[in-house]
N, C-alpha and C positions, 0 to 999 in steps of 0.2 A: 340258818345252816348249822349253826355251832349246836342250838339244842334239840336239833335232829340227829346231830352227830352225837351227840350226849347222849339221848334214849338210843340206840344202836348201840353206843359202847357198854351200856347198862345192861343189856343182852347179849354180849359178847361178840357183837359183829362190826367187824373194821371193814371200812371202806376202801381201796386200794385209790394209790393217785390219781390213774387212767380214768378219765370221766366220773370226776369225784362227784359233782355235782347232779349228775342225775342217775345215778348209779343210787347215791344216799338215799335222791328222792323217793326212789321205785324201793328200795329197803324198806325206809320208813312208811310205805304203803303195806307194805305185805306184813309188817309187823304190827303195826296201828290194830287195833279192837274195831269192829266194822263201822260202829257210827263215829269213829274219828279218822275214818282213812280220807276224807274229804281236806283234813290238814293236808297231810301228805297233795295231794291234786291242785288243792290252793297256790302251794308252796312253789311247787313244780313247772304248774301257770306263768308263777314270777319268774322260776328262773328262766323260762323260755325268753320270758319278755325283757328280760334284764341282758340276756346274750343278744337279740334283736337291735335293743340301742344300744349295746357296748359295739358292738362287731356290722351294725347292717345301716339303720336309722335313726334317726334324734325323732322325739316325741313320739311312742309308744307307747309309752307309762302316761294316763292322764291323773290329774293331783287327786282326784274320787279314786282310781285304783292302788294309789301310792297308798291313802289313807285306808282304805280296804285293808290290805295285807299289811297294815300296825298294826290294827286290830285284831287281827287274823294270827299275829305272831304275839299279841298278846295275849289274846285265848290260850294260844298252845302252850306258852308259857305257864302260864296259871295249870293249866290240866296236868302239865308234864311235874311241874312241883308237887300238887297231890298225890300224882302217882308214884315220885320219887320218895312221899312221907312214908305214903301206903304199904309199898312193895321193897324198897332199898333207904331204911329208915337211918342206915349208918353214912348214906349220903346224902340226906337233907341239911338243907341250909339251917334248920332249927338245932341239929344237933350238933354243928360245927362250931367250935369253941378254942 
């Protein structure tokens, strides 16, 4: 959530509180470059499934989909610092000192 919220903000767009969470997610699709809008769907997936066991049922999440989406948030991690050297070079982690 945080570095979806981070590429959004990098682009000037704020999320309002009202349905922050999949407000973001549908953002960060329509912004995503087309072979990375599948983050965006991934993400989205969980949150569904994360309101499911917070608010409906227990065991939802089985420990193969938990471990999917690290993964999945790792990737994006990684992508999203390239693009952050790439494109907004005065906010990369290599340049902060």
């Amino acid at each position: 959530m945080q570095l979806a919220t981070a590429y959004l903000r990098l682009h000037h767009i704020r999320i309002g509180s009202s349905s922050h969470h999949i407000r973001t997610f549908q953002a960060l699709e329509d912004l995503l470059p087309k072979e990375r809008r599948e983050f965006a769907l991934d993400f989205d997936r969980a949150r569904r499934k994360r309101h499911a066991l917070t608010y409906d049922q227990a065991g939802v999440v089985s420990e193969h989909e938990a471990q999917e989406l690290i993964e999945e948030v790792n990737e994006f991690r990684e992508w999203f610092l390239k693009e952050l050297t790439a494109h907004f070079p005065q906010y990369s982690p290599d340049n902060r000192r």
